[in-house]
C-alpha positions in Angstrom: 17.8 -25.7 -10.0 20.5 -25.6 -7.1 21.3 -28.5 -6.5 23.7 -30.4 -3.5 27.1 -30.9 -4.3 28.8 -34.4 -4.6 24.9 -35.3 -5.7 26.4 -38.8 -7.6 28.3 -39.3 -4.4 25.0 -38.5 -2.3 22.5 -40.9 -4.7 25.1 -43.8 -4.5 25.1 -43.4 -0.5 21.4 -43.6 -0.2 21.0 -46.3 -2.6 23.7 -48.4 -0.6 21.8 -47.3 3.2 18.3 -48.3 1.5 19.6 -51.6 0.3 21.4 -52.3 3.9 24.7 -53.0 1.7 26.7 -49.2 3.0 30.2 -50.2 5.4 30.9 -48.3 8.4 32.8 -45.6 6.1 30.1 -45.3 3.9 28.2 -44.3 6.9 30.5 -41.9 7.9 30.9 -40.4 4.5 27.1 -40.2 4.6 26.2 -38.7 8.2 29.3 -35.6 7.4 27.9 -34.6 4.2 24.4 -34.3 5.9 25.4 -32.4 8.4 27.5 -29.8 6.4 25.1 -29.5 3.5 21.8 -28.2 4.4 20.6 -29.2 0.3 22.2 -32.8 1.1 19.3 -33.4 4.1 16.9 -31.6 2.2 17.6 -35.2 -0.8 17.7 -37.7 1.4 14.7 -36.6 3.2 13.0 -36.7 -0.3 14.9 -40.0 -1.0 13.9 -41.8 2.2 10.0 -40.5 1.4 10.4 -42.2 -2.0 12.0 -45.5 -0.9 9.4 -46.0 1.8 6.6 -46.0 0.1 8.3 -48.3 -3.6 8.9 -50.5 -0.4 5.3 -50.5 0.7 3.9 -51.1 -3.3 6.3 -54.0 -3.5 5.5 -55.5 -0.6 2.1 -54.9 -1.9 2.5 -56.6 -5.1 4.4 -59.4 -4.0 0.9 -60.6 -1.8 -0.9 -59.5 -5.0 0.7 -61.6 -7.3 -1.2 -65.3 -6.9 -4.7 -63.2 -7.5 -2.9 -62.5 -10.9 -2.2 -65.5 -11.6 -5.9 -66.4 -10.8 -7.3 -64.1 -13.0 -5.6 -64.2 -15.7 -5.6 -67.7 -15.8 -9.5 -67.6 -14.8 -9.8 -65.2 -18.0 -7.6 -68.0 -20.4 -10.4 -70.0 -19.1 -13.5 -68.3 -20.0 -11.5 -66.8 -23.4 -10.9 -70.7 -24.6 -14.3 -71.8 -23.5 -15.7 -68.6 -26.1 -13.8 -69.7 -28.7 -14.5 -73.4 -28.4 -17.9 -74.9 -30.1 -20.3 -76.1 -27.8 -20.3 -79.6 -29.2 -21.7 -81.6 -25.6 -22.7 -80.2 -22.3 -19.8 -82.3 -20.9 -17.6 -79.6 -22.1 -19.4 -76.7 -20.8 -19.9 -78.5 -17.6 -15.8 -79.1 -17.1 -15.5 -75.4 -18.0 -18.2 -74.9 -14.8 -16.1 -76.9 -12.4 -13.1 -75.3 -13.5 -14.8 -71.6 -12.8 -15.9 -73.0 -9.6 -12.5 -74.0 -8.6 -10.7 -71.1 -9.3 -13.2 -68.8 -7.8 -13.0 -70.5 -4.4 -9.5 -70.7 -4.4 -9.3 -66.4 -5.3 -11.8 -66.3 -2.1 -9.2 -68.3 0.1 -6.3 -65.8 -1.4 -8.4 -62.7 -0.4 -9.2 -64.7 3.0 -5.3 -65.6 3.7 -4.9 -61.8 2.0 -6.9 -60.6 4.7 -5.3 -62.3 7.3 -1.7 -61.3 6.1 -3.1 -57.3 6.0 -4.7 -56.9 9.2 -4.4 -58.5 12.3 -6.5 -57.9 15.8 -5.1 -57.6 19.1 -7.3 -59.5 21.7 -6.6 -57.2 24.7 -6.8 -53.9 23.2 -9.2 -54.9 20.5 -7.1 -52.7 18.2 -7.2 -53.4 14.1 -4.2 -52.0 12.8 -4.4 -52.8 8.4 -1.1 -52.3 5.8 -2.2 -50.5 3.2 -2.8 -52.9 0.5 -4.6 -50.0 -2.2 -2.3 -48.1 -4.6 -2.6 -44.8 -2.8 0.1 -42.9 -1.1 0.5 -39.3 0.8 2.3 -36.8 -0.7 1.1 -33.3 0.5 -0.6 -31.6 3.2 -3.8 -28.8 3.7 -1.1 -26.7 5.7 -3.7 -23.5 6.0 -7.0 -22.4 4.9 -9.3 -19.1 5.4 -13.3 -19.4 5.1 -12.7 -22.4 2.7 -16.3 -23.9 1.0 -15.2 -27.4 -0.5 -17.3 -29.2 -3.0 -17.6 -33.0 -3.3 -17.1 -36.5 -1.7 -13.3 -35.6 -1.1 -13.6 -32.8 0.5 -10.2 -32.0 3.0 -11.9 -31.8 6.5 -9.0 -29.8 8.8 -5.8 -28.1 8.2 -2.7 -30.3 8.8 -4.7 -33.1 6.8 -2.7 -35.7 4.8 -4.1 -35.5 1.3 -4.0 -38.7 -1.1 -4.2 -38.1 -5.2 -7.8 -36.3 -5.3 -10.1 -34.1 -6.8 -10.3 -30.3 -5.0 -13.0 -28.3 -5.7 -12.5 -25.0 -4.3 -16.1 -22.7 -4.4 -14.6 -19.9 -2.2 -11.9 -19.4 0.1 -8.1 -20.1 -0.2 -5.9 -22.5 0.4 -2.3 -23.5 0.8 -0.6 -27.0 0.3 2.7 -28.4 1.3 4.0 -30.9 -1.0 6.6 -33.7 0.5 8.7 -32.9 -2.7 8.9 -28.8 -0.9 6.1 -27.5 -3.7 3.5 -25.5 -2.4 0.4 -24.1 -4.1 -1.7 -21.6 -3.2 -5.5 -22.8 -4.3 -8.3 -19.8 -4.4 -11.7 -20.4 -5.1 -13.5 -21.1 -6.9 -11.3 -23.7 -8.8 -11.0 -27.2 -9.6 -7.8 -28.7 -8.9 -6.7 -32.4 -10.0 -3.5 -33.8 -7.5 -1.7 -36.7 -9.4 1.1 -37.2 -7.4 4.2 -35.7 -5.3 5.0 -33.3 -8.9 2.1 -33.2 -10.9 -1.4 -31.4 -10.8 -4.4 -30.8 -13.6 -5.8 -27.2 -12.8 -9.3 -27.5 -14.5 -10.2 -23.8 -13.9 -9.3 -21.3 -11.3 -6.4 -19.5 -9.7 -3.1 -20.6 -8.1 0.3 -19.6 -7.3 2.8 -22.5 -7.2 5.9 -21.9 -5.1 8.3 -24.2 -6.6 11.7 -25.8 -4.5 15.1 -26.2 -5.7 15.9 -29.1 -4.4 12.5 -30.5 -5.9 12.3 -32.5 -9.3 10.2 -30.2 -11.9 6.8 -30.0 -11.2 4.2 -29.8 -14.1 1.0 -28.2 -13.8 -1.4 -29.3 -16.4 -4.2 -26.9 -17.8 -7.1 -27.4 -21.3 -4.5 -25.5 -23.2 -0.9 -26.0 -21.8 1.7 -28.0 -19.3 3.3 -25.5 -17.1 6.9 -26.6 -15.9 8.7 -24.6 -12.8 12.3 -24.6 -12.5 12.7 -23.2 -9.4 9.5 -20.8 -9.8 7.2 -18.5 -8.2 4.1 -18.5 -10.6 0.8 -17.4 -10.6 -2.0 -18.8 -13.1 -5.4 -18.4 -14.1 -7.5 -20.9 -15.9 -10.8 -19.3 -17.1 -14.0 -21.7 -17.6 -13.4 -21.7 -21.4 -9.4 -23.0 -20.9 -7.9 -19.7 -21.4 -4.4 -19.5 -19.6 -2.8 -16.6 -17.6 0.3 -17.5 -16.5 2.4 -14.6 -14.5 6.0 -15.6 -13.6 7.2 -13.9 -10.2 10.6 -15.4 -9.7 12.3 -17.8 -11.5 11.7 -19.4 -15.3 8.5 -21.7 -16.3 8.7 -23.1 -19.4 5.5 -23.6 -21.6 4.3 -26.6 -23.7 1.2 -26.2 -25.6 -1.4 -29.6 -24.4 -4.8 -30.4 -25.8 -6.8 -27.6 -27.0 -3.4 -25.5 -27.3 -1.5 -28.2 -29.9 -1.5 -26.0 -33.3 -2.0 -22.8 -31.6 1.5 -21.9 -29.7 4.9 -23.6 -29.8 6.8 -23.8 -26.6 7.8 -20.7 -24.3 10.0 -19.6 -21.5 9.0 -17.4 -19.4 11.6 -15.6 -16.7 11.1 -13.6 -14.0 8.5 -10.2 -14.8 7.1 -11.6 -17.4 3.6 -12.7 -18.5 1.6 -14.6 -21.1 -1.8 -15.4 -22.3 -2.5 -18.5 -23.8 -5.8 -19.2 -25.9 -7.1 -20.6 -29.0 -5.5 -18.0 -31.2 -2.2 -18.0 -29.7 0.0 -16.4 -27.1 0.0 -12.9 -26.3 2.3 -10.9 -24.0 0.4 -9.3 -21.3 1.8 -7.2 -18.1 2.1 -9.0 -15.1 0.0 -8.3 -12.3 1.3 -9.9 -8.8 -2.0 -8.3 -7.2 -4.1 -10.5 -9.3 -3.2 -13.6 -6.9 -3.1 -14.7 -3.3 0.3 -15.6 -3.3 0.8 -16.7 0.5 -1.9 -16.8 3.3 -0.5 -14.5 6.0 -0.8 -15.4 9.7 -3.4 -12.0 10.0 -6.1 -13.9 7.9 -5.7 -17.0 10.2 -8.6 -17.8 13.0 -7.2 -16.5 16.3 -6.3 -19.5 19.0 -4.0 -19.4 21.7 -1.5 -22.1 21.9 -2.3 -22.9 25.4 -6.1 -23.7 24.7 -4.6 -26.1 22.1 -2.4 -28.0 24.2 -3.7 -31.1 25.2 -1.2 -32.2 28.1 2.5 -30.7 29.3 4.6 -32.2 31.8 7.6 -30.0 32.4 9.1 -31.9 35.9 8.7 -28.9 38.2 9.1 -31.0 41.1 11.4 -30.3 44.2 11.3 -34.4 45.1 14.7 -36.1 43.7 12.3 -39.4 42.9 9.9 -38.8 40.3 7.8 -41.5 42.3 4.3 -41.3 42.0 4.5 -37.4 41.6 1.2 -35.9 39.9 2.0 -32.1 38.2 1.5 -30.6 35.1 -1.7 -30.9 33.3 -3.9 -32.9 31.1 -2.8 -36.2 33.0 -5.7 -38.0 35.0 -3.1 -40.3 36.6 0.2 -39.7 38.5 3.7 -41.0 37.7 3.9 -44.7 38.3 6.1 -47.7 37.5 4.7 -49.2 34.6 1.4 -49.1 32.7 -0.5 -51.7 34.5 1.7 -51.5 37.7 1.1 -49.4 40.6 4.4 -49.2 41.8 6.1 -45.5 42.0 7.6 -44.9 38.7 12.4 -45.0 38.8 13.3 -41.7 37.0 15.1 -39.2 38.8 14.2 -35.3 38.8 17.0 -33.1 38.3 14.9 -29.8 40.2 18.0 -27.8 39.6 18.4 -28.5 36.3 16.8 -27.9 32.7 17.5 -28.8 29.0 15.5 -25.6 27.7 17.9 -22.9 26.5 19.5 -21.0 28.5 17.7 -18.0 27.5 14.4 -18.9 29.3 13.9 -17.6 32.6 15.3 -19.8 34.9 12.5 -19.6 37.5 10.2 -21.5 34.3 12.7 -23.7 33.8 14.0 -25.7 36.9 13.6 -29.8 36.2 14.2 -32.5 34.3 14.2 -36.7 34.0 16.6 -38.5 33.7 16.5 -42.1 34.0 18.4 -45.0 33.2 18.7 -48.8 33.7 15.9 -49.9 32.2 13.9 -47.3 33.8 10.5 -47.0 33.3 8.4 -43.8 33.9 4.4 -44.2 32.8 1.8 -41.9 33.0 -2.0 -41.5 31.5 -3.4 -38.7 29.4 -7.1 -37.3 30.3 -7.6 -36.9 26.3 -6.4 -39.2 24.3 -4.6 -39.9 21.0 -7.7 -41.4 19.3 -6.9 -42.9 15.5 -10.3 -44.2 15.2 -11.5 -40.2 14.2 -10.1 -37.7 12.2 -7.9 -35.6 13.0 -4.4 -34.5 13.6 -1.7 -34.4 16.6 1.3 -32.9 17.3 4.2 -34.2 20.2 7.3 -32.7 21.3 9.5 -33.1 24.2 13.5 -33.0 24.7 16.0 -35.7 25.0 19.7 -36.0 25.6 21.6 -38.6 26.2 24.5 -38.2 28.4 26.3 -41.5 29.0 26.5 -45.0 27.1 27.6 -47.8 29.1 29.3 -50.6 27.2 26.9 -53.0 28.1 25.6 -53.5 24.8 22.0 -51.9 22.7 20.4 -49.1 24.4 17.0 -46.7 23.6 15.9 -43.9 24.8 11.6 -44.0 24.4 8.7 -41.9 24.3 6.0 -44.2 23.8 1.9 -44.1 23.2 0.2 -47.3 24.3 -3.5 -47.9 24.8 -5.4 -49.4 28.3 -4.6 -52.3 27.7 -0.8 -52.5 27.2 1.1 -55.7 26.0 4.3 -56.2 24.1 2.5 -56.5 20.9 -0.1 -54.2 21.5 -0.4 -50.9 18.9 2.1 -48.4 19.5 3.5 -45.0 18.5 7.4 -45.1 19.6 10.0 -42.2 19.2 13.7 -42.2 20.1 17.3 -41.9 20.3 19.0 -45.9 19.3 22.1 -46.6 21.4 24.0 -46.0 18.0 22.9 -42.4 18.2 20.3 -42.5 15.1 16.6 -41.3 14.9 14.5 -43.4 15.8 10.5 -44.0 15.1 7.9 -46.7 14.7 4.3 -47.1 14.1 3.2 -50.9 14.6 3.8 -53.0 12.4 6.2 -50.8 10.8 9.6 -48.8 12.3 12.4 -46.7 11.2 15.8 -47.5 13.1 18.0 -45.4 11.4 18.2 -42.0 10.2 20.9 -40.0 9.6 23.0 -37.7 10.5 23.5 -39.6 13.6 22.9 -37.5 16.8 25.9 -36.3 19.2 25.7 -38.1 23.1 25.9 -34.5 25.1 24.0 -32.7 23.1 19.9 -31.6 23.7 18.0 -32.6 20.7 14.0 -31.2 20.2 11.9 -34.1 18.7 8.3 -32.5 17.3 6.4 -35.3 16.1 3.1 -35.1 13.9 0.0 -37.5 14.0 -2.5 -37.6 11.3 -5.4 -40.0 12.4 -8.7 -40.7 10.0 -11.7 -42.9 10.0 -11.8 -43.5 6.6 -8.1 -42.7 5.4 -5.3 -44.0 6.8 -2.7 -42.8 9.8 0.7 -41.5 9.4 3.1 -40.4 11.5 5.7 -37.5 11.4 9.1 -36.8 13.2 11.4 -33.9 12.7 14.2 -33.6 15.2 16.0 -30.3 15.8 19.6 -29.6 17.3 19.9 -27.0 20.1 21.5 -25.1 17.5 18.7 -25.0 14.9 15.7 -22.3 14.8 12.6 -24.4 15.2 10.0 -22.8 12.8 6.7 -21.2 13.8 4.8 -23.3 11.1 5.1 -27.2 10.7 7.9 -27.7 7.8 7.1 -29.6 4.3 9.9 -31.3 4.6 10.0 -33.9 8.3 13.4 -36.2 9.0 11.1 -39.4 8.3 8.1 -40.3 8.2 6.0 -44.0 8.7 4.2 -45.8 5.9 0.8 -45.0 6.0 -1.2 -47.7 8.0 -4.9 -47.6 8.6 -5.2 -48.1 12.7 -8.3 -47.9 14.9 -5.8 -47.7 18.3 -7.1 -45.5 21.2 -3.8 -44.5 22.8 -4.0 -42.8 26.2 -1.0 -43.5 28.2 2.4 -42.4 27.4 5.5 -44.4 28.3 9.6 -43.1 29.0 11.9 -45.9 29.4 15.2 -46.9 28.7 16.7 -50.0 27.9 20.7 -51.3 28.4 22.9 -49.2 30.6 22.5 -45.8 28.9 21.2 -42.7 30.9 19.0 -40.4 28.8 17.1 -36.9 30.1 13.9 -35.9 28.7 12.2 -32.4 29.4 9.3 -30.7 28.4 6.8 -33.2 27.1 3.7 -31.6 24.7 0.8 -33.4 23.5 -1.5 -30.5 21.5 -3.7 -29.9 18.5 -1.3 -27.5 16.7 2.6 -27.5 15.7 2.0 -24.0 17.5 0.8 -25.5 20.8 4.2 -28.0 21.0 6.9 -25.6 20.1 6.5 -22.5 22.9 8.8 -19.2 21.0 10.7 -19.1 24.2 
């Protein structure tokens, strides 16, 4: 596999930024060989995914530990009462009390558990829960065509966060992103087994596995072998009595013989143009066929949907007025600009009618205005549809932001914010932005991301595209991936996002945005999208 250079150098950074102990150098170290080495993101994107969620099971574990205790000393309990001859009831009834104890104090652990897990806002009557069950996200239903699913775990919508789960695939095809840069084609029928972030059991059925450089190795598990890519295009085919096809496109996959294959084959490398069978008496060399598999699901085969029927709300400040006031334009807002949330007043950013942060190759009759506020400026507005985490489904958010002067007055943000009705400080909450110390910056209450590298350049228009994936039963993440104005933003969502938030379960109904800055800095947002689809948010011109 390719992989970064100075990758000892790179692993020692990120371990010294995750455990808060990197200097200023460090840092600067750090944010230069981010930005020259496209591989170099492409880790520490991987890296920070990794660290968030060992974070979250520790965390997790730490709460966990005095029901441990409990039970195992509830189990030394009932073990030494079994072994113990039940010479008087006095005995037995000790044992009872004992039981009795430690049961109610493991119910006031799960109470105080409870408590420490979840908390409810009074105002908004919001529950937002940390995650306290050994389940992560690690890939996403990025397309599907005339997909039939079978079973309780069924994926319900493309741009879904999947958890480790069972696919059963009768007919259709579909393609997953894994945060590791993997993706696998499934086509139905199969039966498809997700471990984790790099390892899958294909029961029966055919996929193509696009493996990623950067990515560690990722096994793919079958009745008869273990499939390994190193950098690999492959295609395979498990038939219902475990035979294996396994036809390498690009790349090398290396073959160990599992279960039903033990005795019958020793391990094999395949390279590029080359294909084998694997079965009960052996393997055999076959020719390999690329038209035997779906290897990609091309854009042709995709249901037709405008982007603007999938855009929720856009605000591009078209407005002649130099106060932004309580001005009332764009669409898919049933409020005009005001001052704060629950204040009337007329809202203190500036338009700039002249001006734009779009590129300068848009027409420049679409693209006169901008905000730009500053001063603890605060620009609110509400949305006729809302951001509702209480259902399932997924949003996307984009809008641009530059910030063009930092006044020595000490910490300054730059915010795009989603609040419910009902705002207060504590209330749920959805934040992106730009930190006074130039860095990334994101948050979904209770938990936020301050800062992540390469640090941004003051001057220079950044696009933010943010993803929200909201469920009823599983739990909410959110997404950001910022691009430079000299970047090519992509015309599907990426696998790969600049950070992401733990995954949280969160009932919030958030219908109000909010821009504001805080300290003396002066910051210009443009454009703001709230849609259905990546597509709807990031317009080709």
């Amino acid at each position: 596999m390719n992989r970064p250079k100075n990758q000892d150098q790179l692993y020692e950074l990120f371990g010294a930024l995750a455990n808060e102990s990197i200097s200023p150098e460090q840092m600067r170290t750090l944010e230069e060989l981010l930005i020259v080495d496209s591989e170099a993101r492409k880790l520490y994107y991987d890296y920070t995914d990794v660290h968030l969620e060992l974070a979250a099971l520790e965390e997790q574990h730490r709460h966990l530990e005095p029901l441990r205790q409990l039970r195992d000393e509830l189990n030394s309990v009932v073990e030494d009462h079994r072994t113990e001859a039940p010479t008087t009831p006095i005995i037995a009834s000790n044992v009872g009390k004992h039981i009795a104890t430690i049961a109610a104090t493991i119910l006031a652990t799960f109470c105080l558990q409870t408590a420490w897990t979840s908390y409810r806002n009074e105002s908004s009557d919001s529950l937002v829960t940390v995650l306290s069950d050994e389940t992560a996200y690690f890939a996403t239903l990025l397309k599907s065509v005339d997909c039939e699913w079978i079973g309780d775990e069924r994926p319900a919508f493309d741009g879904q966060r999947l958890l480790s789960r069972r696919l059963v695939l009768k007919q259709g095809v579909a393609e997953f992103g894994f945060d590791s840069g993997v993706r696998i084609v499934m086509e139905g029928p199969s039966d498809l087994t997700i471990h984790s972030v790099s390892s899958a059991l294909l029961q029966h059925g055919k996929i193509v596995l696009h493996g990623d450089e950067a990515a560690e190795e990722f096994s793919l598990q079958t009745p008869n072998s273990v499939l390994y890519d190193v950098g690999t295009e492959y295609g395979t085919e498990v038939r219902e009595d475990g035979t294996t096809e396994v036809h390498v496109f690009s790349g090398e996959v290396r073959i160990e013989p599992n279960g039903e294959g033990k005795g019958s084959f020793t391990e094999q490398q395949l390279s590029n143009g080359q294909a084998r069978i694997l079965d009960r008496s052996g393997i055999k060399v076959i020719r390999p066929r690329e038209d035997k598999f779906v290897r990609t699901i091309p854009h042709s085969l995709l249901p037709t949907m405008e982007p603007q029927d999938e855009l929720l709300a856009y605000e591009p400040f078209q407005y002649e007025t130099g106060i932004l006031g309580n001005a009332d334009g764009g669409k898919g807002f049933s409020t005009p600009w005001r001052g704060d949330l629950n204040n009337p007043n007329k809202s203190s950013g500036r338009v700039l009618s002249a001006q734009s942060l779009q590129s300068e190759s848009i027409d420049a009759v679409t693209k006169k205005g901008m905000l730009e506020i500053t001063r603890d400026g605060v620009c609110c507005r509400t949305l006729q549809t809302p951001i509702r985490l209480d259902t399932d489904g997924v949003y996307y958010i984009s809008f641009m932001l530059r910030r063009t002067h930092l006044s020595a007055e000490g910490s300054q943000l730059g915010s795009f914010a989603l609040h419910s009705e009902t705002y207060t400080r504590t209330s749920p909450k959805i934040h992106f932005g730009m930190t006074s110390d130039r860095y990334i910056t994101v948050s979904h209450v209770p938990h936020a991301i301050e800062m992540v590298p390469p640090r941004m350049t003051s001057g220079k228009v950044y696009f933010y595209v943010a993803k929200i994936v909201a469920g009823i039963e599983q739990p909410d993440q959110v997404m950001l991936r910022v691009y430079g104005d000299d970047e090519t933003v992509p015309a599907t969502e990426p696998m790969v996002w600049n950070c992401r938030t733990p995954a949280t379960h969160d009932n919030a109904i958030l219908d109000r945005i909010r821009i504001h800055t805080s300290g003396g800095g002066r910051y210009q947002f443009d454009e703001i999208r709230i849609g259905k689809t990546w597509q709807s948010v990031t317009p080709t011109n």
